[in-house]
BAZAKOL-742557 format. One line per field, with one value per residue (C-alpha): residue number from 1; residue in one letter; x, y, z. Coordinates in nm, 3 decimals. Example, Ala and Ser with C-alpha at 12.3 -4.5 7.8 and 13.67 -1.06 7.14 Angstrom:
2
pos	c(1 | 2)
code	c(a | s)
u	c(1.230 | 1.367)
v	c(-0.450 | -0.106)
w	c(0.780 | 0.714)
***
This chain:
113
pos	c(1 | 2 | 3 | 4 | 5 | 6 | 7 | 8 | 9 | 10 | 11 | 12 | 13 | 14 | 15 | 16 | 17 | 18 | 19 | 20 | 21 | 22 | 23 | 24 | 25 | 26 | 27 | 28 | 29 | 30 | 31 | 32 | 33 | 34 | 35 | 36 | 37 | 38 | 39 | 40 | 41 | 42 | 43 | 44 | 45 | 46 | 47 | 48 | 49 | 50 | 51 | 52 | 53 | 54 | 55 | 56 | 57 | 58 | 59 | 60 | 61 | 62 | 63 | 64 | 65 | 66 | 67 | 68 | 69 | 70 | 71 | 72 | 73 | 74 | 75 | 76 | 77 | 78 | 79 | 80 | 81 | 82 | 83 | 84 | 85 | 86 | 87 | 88 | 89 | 90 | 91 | 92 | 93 | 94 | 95 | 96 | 97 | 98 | 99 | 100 | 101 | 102 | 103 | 104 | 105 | 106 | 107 | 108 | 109 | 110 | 111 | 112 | 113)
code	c(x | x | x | x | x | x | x | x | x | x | x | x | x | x | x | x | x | x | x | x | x | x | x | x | x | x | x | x | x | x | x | x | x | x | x | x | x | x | x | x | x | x | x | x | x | x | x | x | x | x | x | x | x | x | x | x | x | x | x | x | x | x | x | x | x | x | x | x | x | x | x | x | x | x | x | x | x | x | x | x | x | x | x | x | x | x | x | x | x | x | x | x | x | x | x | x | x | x | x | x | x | x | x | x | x | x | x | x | x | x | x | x | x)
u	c(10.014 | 10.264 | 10.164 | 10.143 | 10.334 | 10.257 | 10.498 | 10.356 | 10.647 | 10.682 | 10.965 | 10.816 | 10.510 | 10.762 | 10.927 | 10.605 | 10.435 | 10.692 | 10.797 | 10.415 | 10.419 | 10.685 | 10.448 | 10.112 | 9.982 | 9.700 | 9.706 | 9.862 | 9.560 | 9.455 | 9.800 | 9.751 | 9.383 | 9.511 | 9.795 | 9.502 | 9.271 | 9.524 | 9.666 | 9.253 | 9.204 | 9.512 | 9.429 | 9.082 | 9.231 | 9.479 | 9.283 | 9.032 | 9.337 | 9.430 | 9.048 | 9.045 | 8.778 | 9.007 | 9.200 | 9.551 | 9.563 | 9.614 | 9.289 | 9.174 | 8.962 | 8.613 | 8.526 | 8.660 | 8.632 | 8.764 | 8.668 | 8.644 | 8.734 | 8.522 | 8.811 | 8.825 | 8.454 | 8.232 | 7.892 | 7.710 | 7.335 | 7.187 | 7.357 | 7.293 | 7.660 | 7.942 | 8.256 | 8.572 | 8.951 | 9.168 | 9.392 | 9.570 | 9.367 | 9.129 | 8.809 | 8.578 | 8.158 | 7.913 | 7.527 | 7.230 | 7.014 | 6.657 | 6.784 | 6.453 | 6.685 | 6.948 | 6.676 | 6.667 | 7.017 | 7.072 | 6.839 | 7.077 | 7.405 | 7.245 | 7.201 | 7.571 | 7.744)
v	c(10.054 | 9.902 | 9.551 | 9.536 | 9.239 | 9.037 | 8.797 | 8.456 | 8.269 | 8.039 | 8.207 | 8.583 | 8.401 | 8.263 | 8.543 | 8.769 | 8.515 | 8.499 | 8.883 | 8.931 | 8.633 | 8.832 | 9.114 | 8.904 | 8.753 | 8.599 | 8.227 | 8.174 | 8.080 | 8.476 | 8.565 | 8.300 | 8.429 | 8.813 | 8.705 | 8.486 | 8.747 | 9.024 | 8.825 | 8.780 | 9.118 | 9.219 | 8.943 | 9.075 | 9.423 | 9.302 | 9.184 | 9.445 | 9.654 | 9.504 | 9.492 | 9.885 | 9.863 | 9.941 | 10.268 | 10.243 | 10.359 | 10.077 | 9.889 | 10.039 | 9.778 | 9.983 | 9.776 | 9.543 | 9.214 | 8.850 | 8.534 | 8.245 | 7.888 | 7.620 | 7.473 | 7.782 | 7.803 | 7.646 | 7.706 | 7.659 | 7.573 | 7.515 | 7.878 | 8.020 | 8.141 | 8.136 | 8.112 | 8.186 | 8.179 | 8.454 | 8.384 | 8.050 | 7.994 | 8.358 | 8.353 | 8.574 | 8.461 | 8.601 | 8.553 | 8.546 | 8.490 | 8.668 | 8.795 | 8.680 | 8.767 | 8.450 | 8.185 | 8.022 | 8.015 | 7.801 | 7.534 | 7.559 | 7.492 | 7.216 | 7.034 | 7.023 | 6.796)
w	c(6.729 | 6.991 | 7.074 | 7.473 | 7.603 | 7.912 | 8.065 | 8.088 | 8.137 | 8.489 | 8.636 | 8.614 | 8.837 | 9.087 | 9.128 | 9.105 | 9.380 | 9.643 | 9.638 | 9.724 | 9.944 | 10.170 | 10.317 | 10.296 | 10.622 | 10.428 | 10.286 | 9.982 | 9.816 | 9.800 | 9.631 | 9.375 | 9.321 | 9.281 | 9.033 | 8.863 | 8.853 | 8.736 | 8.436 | 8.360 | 8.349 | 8.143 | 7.893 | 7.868 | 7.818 | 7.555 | 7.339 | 7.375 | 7.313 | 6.962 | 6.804 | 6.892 | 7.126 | 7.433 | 7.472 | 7.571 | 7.924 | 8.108 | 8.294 | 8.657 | 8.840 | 8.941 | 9.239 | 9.480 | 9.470 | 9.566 | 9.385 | 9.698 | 9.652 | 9.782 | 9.989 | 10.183 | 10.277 | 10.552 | 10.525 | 10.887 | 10.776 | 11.174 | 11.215 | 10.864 | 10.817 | 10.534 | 10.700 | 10.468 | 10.558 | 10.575 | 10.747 | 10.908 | 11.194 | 11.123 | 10.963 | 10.829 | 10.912 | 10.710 | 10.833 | 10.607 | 10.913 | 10.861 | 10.524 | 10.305 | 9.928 | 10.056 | 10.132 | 9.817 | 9.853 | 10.144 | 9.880 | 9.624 | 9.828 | 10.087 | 9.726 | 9.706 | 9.919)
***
């Protein structure tokens, strides 16, 4: 069994970070949370990998996502909207106006200060 190898060191992430920097209109913050994410999943695939409970083709992701941080949202309670930042000076609002399922949410977060 080869033993996959997956550079960690500082300069690959430079390098890896400002070549996809170049293209991306988005904040930083989102390149930094797809490297982030990436290395997650290949770790997670690694060592899955190694105990024999992962095949070797390498790992697809099945669904979209983006993990948000907290700095980058504005939640709106008088309006009832999330609104996150894409982009300097863009933003993306999300409503849960009328949406019953998200009411105990807006409890949980006006807890939060």
């Amino acid at each position: 069994m080869k033993v996959p190898v997956i550079p960690k060191d500082g300069g690959f992430k430079r390098r890896l970070r400002s070549e996809l920097l170049k293209g991306c209109p988005y904040t930083s913050y989102w390149v930094d949370s797809v490297i982030r994410t990436t290395y997650s999943i290949m770790e997670s695939w690694r060592k899955r990998y190694l105990r024999g409970r992962a095949k070797k083709a390498k790992p697809r992701v099945k669904r979209r996502f983006a993990k948000c941080k907290i700095t980058l949202i504005k939640v709106d309670y008088n309006a009832k909207a999330i609104r996150i930042t894409l982009k300097p000076w863009e933003y993306l609002t999300v409503s849960w106006k009328g949406c019953g399922l998200i009411e105990g949410l807006e409890v949980r977060l006006s807890g939060r200060s």
